[in-house]
OpenMM code with the backbone's topology and positions (N, CA, C; nanometers):
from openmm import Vec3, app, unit

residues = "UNK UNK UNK UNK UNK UNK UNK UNK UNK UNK UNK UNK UNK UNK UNK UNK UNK UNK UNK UNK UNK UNK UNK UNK UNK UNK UNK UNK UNK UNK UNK UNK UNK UNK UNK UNK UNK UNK UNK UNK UNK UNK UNK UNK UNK UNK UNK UNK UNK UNK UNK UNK UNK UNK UNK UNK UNK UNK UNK UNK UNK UNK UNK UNK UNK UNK UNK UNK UNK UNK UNK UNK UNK UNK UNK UNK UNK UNK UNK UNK UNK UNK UNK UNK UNK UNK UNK UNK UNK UNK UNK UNK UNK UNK UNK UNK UNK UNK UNK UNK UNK UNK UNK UNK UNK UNK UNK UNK".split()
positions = [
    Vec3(-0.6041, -0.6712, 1.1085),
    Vec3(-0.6555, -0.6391, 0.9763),
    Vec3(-0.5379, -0.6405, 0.8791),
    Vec3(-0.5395, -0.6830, 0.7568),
    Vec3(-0.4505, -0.7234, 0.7001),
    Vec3(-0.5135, -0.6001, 0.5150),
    Vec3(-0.4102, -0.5187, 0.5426),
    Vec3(-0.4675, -0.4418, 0.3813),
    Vec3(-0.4678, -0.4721, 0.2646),
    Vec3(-0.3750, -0.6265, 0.2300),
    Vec3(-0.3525, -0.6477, 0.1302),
    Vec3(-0.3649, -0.7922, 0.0946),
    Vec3(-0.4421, -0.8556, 0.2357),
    Vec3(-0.4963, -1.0156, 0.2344),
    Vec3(-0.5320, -1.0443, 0.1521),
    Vec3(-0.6342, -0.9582, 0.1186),
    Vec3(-0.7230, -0.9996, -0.0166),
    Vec3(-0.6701, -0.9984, -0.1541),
    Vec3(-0.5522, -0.8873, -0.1687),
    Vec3(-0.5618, -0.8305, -0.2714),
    Vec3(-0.4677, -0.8819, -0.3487),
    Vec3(-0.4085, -0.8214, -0.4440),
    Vec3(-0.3015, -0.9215, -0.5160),
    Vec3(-0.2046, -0.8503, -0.5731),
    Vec3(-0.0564, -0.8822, -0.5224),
    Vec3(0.0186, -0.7581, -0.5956),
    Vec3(0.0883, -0.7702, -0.6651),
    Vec3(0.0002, -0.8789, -0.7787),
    Vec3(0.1174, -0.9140, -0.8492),
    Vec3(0.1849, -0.7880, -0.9849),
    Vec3(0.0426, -0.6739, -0.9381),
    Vec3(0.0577, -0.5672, -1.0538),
    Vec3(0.1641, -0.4649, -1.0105),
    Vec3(0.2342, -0.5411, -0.9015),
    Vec3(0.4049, -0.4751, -0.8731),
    Vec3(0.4896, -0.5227, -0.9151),
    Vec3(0.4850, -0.6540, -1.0223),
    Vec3(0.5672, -0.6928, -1.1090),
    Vec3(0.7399, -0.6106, -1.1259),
    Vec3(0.8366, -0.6456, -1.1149),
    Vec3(0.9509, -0.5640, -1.1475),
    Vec3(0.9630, -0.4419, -1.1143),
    Vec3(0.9820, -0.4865, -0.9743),
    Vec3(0.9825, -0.3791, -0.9282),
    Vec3(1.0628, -0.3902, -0.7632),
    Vec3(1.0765, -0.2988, -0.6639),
    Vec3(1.1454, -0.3478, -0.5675),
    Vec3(1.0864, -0.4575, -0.4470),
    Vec3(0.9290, -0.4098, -0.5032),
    Vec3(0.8059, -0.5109, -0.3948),
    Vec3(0.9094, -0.6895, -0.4434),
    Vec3(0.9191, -0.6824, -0.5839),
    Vec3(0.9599, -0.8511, -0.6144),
    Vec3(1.1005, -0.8894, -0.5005),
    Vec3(1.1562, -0.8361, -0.4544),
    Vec3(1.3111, -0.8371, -0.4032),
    Vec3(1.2283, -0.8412, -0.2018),
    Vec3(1.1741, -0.7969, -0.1902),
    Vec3(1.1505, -0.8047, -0.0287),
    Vec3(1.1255, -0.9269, 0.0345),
    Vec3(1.1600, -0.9383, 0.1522),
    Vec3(1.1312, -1.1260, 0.1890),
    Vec3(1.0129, -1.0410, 0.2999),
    Vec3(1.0184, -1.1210, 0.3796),
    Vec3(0.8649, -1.1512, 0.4370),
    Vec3(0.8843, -1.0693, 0.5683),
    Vec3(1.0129, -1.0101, 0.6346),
    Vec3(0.9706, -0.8661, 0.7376),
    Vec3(0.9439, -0.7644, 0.6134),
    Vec3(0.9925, -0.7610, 0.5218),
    Vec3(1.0022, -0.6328, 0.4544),
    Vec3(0.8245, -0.5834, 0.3985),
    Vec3(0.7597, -0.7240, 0.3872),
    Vec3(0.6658, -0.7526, 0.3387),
    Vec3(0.5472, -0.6971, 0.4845),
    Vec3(0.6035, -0.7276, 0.5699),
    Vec3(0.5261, -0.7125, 0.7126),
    Vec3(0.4883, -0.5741, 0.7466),
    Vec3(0.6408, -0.5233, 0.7361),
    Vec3(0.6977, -0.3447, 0.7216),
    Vec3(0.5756, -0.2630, 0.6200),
    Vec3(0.5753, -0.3222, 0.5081),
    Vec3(0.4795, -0.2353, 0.4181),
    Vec3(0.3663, -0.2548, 0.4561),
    Vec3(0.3174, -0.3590, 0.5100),
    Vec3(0.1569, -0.4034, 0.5109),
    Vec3(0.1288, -0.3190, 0.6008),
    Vec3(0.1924, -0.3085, 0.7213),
    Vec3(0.1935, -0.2230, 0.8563),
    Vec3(0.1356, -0.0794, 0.8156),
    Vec3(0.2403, -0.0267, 0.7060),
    Vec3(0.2560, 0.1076, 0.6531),
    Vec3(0.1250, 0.1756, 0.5860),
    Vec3(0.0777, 0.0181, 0.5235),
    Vec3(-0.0571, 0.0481, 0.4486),
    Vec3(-0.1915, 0.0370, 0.5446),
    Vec3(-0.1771, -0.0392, 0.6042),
    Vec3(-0.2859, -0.0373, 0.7561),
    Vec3(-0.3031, 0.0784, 0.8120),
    Vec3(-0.1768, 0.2117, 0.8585),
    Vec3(-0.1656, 0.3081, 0.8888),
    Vec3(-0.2033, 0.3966, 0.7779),
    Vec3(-0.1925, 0.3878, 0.6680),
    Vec3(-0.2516, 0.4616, 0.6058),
    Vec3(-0.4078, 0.4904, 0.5277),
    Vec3(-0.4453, 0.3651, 0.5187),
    Vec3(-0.5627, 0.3205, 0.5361),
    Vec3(-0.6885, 0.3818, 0.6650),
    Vec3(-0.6248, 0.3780, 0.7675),
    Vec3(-0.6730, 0.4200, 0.9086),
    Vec3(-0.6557, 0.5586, 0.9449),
    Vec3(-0.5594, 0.6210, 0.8541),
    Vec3(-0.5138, 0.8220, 0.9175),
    Vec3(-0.6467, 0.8294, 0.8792),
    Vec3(-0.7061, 0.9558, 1.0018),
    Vec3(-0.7652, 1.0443, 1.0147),
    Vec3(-0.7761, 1.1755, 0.8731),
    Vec3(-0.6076, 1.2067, 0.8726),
    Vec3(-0.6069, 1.2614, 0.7407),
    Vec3(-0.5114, 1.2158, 0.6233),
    Vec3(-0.5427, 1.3211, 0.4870),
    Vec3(-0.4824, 1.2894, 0.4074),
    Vec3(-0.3355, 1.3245, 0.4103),
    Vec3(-0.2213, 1.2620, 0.3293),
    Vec3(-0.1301, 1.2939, 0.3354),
    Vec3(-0.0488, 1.3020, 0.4083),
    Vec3(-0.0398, 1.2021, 0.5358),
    Vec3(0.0142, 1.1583, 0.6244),
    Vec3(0.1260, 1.0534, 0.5760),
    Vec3(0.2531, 1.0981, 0.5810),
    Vec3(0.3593, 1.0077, 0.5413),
    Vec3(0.3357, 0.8623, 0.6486),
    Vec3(0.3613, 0.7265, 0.6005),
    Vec3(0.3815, 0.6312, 0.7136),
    Vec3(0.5234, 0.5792, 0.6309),
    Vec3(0.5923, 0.6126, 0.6594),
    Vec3(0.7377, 0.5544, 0.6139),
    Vec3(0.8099, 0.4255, 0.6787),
    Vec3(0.8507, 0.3059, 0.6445),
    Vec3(0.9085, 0.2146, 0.7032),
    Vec3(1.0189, 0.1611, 0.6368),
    Vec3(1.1335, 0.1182, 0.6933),
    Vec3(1.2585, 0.0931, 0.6852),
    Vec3(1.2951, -0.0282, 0.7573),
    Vec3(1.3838, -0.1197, 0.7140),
    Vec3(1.3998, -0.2845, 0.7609),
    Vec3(1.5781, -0.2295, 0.7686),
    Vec3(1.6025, -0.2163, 0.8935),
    Vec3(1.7430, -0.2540, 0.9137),
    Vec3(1.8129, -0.3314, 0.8567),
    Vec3(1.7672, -0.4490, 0.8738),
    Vec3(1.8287, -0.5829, 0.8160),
    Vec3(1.8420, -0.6380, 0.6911),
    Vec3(1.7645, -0.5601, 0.5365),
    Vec3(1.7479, -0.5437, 0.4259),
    Vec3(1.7907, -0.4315, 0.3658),
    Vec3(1.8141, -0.4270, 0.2580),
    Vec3(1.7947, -0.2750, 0.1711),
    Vec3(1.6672, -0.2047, 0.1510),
    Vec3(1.5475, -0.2649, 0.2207),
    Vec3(1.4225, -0.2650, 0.1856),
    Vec3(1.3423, -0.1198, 0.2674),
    Vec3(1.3106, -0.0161, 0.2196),
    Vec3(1.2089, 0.0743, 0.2577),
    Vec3(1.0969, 0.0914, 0.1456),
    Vec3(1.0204, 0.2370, 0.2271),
    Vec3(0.9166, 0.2731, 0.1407),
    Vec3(0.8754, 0.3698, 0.2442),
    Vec3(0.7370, 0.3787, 0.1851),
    Vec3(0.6132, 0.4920, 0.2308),
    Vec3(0.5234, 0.5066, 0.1643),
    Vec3(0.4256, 0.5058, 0.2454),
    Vec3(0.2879, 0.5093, 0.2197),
    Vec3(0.1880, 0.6932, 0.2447),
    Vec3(0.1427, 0.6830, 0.1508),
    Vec3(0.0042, 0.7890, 0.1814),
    Vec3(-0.1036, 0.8148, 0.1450),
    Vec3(-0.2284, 0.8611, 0.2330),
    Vec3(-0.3059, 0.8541, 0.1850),
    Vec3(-0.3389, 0.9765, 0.1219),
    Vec3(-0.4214, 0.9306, -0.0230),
    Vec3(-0.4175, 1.0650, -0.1246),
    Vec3(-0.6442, 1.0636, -0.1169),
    Vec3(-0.6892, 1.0133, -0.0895),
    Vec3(-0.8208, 1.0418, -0.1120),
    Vec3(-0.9209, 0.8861, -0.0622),
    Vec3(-1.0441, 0.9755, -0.0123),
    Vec3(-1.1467, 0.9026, 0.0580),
    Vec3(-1.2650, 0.8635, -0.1216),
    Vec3(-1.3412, 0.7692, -0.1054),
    Vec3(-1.4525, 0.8099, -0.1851),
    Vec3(-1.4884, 0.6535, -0.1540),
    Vec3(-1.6697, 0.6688, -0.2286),
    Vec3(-1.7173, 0.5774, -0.2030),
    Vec3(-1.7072, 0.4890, -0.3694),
    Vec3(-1.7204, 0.3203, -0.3557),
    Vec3(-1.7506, 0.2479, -0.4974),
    Vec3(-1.8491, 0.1695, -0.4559),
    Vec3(-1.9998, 0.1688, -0.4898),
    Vec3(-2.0764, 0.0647, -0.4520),
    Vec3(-2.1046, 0.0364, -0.3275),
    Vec3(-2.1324, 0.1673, -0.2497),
    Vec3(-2.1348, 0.1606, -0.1181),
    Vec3(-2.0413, 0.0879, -0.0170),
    Vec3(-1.9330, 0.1112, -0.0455),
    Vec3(-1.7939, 0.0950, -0.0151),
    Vec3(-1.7055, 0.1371, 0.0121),
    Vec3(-1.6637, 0.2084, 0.1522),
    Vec3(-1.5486, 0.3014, 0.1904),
    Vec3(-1.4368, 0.2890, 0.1112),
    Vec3(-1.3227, 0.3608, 0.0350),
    Vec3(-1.2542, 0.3207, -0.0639),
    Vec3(-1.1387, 0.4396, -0.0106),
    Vec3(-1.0642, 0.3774, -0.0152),
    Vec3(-0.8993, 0.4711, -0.0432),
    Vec3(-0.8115, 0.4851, -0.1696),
    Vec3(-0.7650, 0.5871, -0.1574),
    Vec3(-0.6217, 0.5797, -0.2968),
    Vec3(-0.4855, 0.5972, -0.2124),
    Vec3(-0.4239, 0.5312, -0.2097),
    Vec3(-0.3266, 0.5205, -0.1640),
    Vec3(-0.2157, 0.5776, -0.2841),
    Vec3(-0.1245, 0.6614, -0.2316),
    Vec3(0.0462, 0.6649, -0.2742),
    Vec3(0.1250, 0.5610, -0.2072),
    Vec3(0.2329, 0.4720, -0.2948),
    Vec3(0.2866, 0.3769, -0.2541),
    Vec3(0.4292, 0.4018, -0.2987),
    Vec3(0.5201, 0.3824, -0.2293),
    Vec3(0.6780, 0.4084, -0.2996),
    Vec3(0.7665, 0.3215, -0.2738),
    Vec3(0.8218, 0.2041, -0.3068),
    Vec3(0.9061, 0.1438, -0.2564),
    Vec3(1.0469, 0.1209, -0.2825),
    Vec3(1.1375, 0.0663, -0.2366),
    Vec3(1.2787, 0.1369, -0.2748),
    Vec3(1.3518, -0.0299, -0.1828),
    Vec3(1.3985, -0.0405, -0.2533),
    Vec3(1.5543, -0.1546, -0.2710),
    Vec3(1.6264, -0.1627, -0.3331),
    Vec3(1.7420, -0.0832, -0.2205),
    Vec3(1.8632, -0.0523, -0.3249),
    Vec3(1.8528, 0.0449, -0.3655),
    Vec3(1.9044, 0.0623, -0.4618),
    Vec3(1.8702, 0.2109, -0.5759),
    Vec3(1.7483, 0.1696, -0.6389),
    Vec3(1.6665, 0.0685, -0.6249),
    Vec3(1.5563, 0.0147, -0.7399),
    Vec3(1.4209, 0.0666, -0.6662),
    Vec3(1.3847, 0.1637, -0.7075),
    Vec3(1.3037, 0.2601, -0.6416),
    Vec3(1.1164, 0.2242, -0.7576),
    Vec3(1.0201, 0.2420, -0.7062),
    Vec3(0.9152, 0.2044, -0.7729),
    Vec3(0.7831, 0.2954, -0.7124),
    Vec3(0.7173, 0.3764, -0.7666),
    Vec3(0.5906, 0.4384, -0.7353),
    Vec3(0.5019, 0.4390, -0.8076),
    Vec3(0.3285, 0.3791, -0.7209),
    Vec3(0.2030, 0.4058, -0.7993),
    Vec3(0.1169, 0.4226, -0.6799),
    Vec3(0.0246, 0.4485, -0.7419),
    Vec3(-0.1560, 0.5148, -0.6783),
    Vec3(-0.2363, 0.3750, -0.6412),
    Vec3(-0.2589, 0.3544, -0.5980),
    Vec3(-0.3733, 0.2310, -0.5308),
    Vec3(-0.4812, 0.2298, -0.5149),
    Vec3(-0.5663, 0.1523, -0.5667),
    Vec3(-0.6816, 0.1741, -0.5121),
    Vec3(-0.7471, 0.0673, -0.3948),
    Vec3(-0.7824, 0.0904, -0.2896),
    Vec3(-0.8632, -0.0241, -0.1765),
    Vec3(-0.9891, -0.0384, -0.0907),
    Vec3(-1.0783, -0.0859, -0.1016),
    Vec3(-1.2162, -0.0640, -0.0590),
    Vec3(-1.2133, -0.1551, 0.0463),
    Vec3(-1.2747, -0.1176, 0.1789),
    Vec3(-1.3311, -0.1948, 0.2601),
    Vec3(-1.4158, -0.2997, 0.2021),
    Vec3(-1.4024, -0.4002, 0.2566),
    Vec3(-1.5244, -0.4841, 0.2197),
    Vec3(-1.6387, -0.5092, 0.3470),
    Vec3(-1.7169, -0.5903, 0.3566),
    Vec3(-1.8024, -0.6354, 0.4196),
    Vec3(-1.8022, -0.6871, 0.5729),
    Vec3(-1.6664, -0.7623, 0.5362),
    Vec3(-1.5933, -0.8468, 0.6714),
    Vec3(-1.5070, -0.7594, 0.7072),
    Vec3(-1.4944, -0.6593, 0.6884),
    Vec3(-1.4059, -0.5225, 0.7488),
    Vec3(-1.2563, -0.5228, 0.6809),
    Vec3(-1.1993, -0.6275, 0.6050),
    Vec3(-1.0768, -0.6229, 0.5847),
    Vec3(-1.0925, -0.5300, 0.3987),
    Vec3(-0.9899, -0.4846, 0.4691),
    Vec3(-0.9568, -0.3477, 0.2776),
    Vec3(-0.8998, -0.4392, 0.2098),
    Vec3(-0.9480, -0.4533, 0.0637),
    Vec3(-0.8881, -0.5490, -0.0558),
    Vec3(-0.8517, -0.4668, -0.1519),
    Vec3(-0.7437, -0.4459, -0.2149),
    Vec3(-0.6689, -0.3772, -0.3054),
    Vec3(-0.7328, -0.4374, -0.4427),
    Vec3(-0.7553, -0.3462, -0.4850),
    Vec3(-0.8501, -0.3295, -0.5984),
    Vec3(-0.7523, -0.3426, -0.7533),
    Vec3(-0.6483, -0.2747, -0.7072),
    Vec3(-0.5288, -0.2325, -0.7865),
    Vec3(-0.5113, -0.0733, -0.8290),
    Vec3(-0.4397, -0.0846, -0.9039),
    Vec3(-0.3237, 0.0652, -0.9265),
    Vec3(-0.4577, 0.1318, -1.0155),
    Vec3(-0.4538, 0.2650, -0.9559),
    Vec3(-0.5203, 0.3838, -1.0191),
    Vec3(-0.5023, 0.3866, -1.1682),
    Vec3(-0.5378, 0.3969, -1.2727),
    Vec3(-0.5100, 0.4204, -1.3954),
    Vec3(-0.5565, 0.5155, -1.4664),
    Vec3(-0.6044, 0.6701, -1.3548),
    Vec3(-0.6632, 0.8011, -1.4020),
    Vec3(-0.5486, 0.8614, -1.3923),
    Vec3(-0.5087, 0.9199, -1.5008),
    Vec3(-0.3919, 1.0063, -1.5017),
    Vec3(-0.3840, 1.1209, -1.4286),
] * unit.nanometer
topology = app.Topology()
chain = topology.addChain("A")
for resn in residues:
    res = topology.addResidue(resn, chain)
    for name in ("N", "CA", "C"):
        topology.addAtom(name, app.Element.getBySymbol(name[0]), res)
């Protein structure tokens, strides 16, 4: 299952997501799969790439439904280098079982 197949991140624009190559990219997706899947809320999934400057962490902040649609909000934090970046997510199951990122929360 892939959390972010669908989705599109390009609304991480400038930020440390732009700087990661493709383990670092693997590392987060992983992070968001696990968080997507906890049992509960607020479960840190933290991941770190040896081989990059590249971490983060993931959590999950809330369940709810959109359109009869299991839905998550995700906390997202990512960090390369000192170039550190955090927002809220939003991702709904779809139909074919894979979660598509909806995009960034914009309720204050």
């Amino acid at each position: 299952m892939s959390a972010y197949a669908a989705g599109d991140f390009k609304v991480m624009r400038d930020n440390p997501f732009t700087r990661f190559n493709a383990a670092d990219q693997a590392l987060l997706q992983a992070s968001i799969d696990k968080a997507l899947l906890a049992e509960a809320e607020g479960q840190e999934q933290a991941w770190k790439n040896d081989k990059s400057r590249a971490s983060g962490a993931v959590w999950g902040l809330a369940r709810y439904q959109d359109k009869g649609q299991a839905c998550r909000k995700l906390r997202v934090r990512n960090q390369f280098g000192k170039m550190i970046s955090e927002g809220v997510f939003n991702f709904c199951k779809q139909p074919n079982g894979e979660w598509k990122l909806l995009g960034p929360d914009l309720e204050p």
